[in-house]
C-alpha positions in Angstrom: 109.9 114.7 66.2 106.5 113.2 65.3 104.2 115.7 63.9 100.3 115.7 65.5 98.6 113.8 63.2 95.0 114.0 60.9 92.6 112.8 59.0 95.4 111.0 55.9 98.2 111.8 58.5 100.0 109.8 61.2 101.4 110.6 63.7 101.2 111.6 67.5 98.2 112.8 69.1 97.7 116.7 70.0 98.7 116.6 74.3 101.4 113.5 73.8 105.0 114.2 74.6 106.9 114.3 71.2 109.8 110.9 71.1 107.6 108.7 73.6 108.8 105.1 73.5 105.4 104.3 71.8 106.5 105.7 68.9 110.0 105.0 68.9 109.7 101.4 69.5 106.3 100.7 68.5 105.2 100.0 64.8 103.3 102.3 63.3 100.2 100.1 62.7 100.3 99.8 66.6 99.9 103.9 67.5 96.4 104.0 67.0 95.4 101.3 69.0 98.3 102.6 71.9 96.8 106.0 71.3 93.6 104.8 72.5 94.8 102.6 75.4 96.5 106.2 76.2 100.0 104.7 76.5 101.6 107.8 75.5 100.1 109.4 78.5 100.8 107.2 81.6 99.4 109.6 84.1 96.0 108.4 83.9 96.8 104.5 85.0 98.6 106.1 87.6 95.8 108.7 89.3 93.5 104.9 88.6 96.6 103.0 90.7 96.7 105.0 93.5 93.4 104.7 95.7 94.3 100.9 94.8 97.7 100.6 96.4 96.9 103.4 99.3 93.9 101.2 100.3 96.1 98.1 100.1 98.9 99.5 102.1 96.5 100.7 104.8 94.8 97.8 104.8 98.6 95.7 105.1 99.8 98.3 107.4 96.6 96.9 110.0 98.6 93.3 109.7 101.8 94.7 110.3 100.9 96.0 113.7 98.8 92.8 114.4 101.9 90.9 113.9 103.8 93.3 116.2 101.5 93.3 118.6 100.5 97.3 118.9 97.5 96.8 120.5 94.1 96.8 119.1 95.2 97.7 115.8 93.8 96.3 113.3 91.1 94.4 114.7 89.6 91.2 114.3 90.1 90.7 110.5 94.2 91.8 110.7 94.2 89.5 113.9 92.8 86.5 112.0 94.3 87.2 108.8 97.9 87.6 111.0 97.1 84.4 113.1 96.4 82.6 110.0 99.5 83.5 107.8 103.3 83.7 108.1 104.9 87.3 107.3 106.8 85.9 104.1 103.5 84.4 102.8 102.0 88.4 103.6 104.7 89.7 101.9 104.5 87.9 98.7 101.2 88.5 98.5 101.0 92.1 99.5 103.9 92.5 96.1 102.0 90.5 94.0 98.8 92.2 94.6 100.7 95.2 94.0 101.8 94.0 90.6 98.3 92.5 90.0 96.8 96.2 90.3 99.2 98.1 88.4 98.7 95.5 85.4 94.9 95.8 86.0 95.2 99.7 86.2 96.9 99.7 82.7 94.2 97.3 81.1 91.1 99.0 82.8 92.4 102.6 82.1 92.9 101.7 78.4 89.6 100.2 78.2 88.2 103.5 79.6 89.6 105.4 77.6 88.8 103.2 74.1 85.2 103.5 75.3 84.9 107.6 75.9 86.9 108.1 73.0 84.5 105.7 71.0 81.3 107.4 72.3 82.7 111.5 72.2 84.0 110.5 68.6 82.1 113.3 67.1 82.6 115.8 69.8 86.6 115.0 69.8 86.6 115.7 66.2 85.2 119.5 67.1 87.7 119.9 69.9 91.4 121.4 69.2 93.2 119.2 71.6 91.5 115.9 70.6 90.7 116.0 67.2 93.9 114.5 66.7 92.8 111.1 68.5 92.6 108.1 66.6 88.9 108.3 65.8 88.3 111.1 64.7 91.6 111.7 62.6 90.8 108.4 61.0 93.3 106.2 62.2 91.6 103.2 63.4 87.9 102.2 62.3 85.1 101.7 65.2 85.3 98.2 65.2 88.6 97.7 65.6 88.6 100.1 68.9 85.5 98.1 69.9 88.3 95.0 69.5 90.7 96.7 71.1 88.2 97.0 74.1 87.3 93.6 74.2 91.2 92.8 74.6 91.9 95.4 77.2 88.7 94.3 79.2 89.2 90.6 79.2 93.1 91.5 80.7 91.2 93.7 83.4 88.8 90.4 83.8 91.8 88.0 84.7 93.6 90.6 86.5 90.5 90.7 88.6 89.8 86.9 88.8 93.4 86.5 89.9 92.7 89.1 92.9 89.8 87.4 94.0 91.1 83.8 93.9 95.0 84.1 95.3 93.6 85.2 98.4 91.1 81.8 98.5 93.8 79.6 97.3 96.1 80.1 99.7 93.8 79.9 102.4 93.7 83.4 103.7 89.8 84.1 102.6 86.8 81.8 102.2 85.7 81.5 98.4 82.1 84.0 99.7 84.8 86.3 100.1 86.6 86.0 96.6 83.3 85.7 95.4 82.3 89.7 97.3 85.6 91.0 95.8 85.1 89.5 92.5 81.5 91.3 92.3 82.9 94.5 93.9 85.1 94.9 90.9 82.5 94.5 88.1 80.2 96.8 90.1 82.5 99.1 88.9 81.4 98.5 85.2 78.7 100.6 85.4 80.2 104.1 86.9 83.0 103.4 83.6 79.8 102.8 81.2 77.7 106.1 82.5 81.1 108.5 82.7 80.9 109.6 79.0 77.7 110.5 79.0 78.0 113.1 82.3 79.6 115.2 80.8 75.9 116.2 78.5 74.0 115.9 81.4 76.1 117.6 84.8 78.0 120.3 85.1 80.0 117.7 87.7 81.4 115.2 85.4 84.5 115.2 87.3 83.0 113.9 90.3 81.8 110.7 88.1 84.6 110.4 87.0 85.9 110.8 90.7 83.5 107.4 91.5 85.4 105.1 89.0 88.4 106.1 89.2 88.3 105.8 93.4 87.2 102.5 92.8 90.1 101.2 94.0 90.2 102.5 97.5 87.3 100.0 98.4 89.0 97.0 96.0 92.3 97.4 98.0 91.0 96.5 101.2 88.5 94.4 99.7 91.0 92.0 98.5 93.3 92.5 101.6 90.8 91.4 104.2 88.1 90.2 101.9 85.3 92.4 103.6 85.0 95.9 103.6 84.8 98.6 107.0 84.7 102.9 107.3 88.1 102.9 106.5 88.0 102.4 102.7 84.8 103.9 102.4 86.4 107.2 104.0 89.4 106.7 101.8 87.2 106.6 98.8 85.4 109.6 99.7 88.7 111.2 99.8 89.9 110.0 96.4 86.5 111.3 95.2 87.3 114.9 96.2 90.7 114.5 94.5 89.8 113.1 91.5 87.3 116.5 91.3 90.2 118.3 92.0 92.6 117.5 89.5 90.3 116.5 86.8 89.0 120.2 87.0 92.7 121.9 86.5 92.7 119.4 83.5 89.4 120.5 82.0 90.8 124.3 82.3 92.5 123.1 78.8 89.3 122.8 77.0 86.5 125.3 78.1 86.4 127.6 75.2 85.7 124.3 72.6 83.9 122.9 75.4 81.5 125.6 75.6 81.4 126.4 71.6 80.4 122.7 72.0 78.2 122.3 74.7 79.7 119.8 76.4 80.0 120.4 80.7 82.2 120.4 83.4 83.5 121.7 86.5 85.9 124.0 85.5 83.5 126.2 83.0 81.3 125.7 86.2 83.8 127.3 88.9 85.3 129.8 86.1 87.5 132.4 87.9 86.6 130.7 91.1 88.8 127.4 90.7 90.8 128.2 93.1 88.3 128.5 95.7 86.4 126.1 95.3 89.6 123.9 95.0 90.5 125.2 98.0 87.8 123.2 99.7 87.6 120.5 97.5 91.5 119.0 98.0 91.1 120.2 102.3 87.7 118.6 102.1 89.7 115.2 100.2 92.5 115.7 103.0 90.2 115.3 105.7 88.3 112.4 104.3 91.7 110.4 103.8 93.0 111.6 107.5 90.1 110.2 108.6 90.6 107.0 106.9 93.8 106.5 108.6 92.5 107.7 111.7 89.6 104.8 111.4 92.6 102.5 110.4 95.0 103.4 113.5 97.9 103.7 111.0 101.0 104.5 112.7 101.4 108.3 113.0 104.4 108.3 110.7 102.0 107.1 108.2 100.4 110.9 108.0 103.6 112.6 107.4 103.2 111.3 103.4 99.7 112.8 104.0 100.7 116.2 105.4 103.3 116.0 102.2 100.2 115.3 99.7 98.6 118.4 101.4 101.2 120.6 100.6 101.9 119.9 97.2 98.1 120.2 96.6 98.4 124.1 98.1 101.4 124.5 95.9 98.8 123.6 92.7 96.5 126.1 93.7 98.7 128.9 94.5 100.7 128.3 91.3 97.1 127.7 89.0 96.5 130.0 86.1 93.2 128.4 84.4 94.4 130.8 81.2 97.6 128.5 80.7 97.1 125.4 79.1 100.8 124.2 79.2 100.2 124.6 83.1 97.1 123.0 83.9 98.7 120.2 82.0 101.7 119.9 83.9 100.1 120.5 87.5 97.6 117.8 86.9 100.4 115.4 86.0 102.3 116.6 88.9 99.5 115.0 91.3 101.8 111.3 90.2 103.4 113.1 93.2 100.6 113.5 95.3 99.8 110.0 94.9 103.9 108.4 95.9 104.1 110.7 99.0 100.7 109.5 100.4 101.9 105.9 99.4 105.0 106.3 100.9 103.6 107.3 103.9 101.8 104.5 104.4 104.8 102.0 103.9 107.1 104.2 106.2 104.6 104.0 108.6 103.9 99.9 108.0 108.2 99.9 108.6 107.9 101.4 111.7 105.4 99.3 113.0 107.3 96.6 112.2 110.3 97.9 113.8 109.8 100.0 116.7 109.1 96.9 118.9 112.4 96.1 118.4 114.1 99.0 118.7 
């Protein structure tokens, strides 16, 4: 077992599961700089996946029915996109898209994460749960995690390039359209740069925090269709409101340094009202993402994964103590669940579209 390491010490960091492959597999000159990236702790490229692959199956799920003729769904852009391309040629590209967000969610997540621990190195070092980081316990020097950054961010840059242009090579979008999705991803630069810093100027960190990681409920259909629509904005809005959620039970770990500190956030801002307040926040997110799929004309199956999602999001506030570290921890890494059930959804719903015309 791999002790939580310090300043002269290696070793894992404070909230890292104890024999993680990083540091069974990994040489030790490489923990520091997988530290960073957060490899240890996959839950974060995960909640960043999600809004990408929801708004890319919804967006797909549009085709589906275009190609099975369910009436209006869809619209002109599935029509055209449908008209223009076979369903194997859809279907490759709807996996490798996939694949080409999950790499770009790993890269882009690291790269967040090297940059807020490089700014809050001093405040990490006063905090019990991340003073153990590779910063401030001394195990990597600044300007190697500015490297490291570099690295991860120019593997987020060709992740991105490559979403932008497969769409234009094969003749599905125009290159003004690879060139919108291509600046719709680096918009997103600036919410990353800024979300350090909220936290010493909002109580509501979370909900910048909430705007980058969403970010990916507008780049889904983005690079599906090659224009945006309500649909992924009201999807985003939704993410938003989840992101506040969850990012609040997480921050229930650090209030007392955090306040010693001065550092802000929602959950020393609800206190003992958490649960309230996410009682509106995750019904408020529901509604926002039923609406998306309303705007969408999913297939009603499609909202069964939703109705799911909403459950297990009453099921975190019932169960919430904000006393219980342990258990803030493990419910906001239980909302990987939250994320597969709506994404299922949307790909059961996408099959029977597909099917029930044959049927």
């Amino acid at each position: 077992m791999e002790k939580v390491q310090d300043l002269g010490q290696q070793g894992r960091v404070a909230d890292a599961p104890s024999g993680h492959w990083v540091y069974r597999l990994l040489p030790r000159s490489a923990w520091p700089y997988a530290q960073l990236a957060r490899w240890d702790r996959p839950i974060g490229w995960w909640l960043l996946l999600w809004p990408c692959w929801w708004s890319l199956a919804m967006a797909a799920s549009l085709t589906v029915q275009s190609m099975a003729g369910s009436g209006t769904a869809g619209g002109r852009a599935a029509g055209e996109l449908s008209g223009t391309s076979g369903p194997l040629l859809l279907t490759a590209l709807f996996i490798a898209e996939l694949a080409l967000f999950m790499i770009g969610a790993i890269a882009m997540r690291g790269a967040g994460c090297t940059w807020n621990d490089f700014v809050d190195r001093k405040i990490d070092a006063q905090v019990a749960r991340t003073r153990s980081r590779p910063l401030p316990s001394g195990q990597v020097s600044t300007k190697q995690a500015a490297g490291f950054l570099v690295t991860q961010a120019l593997i987020g840059l060709a992740v991105l390039i490559a979403l932008s242009s497969l769409p234009v090579l094969l003749d599905i979008h125009t290159l003004r359209n690879g060139l919108v999705t291509f600046g719709l991803g680096v918009a997103s630069l600036a919410i990353v740069a800024v979300y350090p810093f909220a936290k010493r100027f909002t109580n509501w960190p979370q909900s910048v925090l909430g705007l980058a990681f969403s970010w990916g409920a507008l780049m889904g259909w983005q690079v599906w269709f090659g224009t945006l629509g309500w649909s992924p904005l009201a999807l985003y809005a939704g993410a938003i409101l989840w992101t506040i959620g969850y990012d609040t039970i997480y921050a229930h770990q650090d209030k007392e340094d955090d306040a010693l500190v001065g550092v802000r956030s929602t959950a020393r801002l609800f206190g003992e009202r958490t649960g309230r307040a996410l009682i509106w926040i995750y019904a408020a997110a529901l509604l926002f993402m039923a609406l998306a799929f309303a705007l969408a004309e999913v297939p009603l199956p499609a909202f069964a994964g939703l109705i799911a999602a909403g459950f297990h999001m009453a099921g975190q506030i019932r169960a919430l103590d904000i006393d219980d570290a342990d258990q803030c921890l493990a419910l906001f890494k239980s909302n990987k669940r939250v994320g597969w059930l709506i994404f299922l959804g949307l790909l059961g719903g996408a099959a029977w579209a597909a099917l029930s015309p044959q049927i």
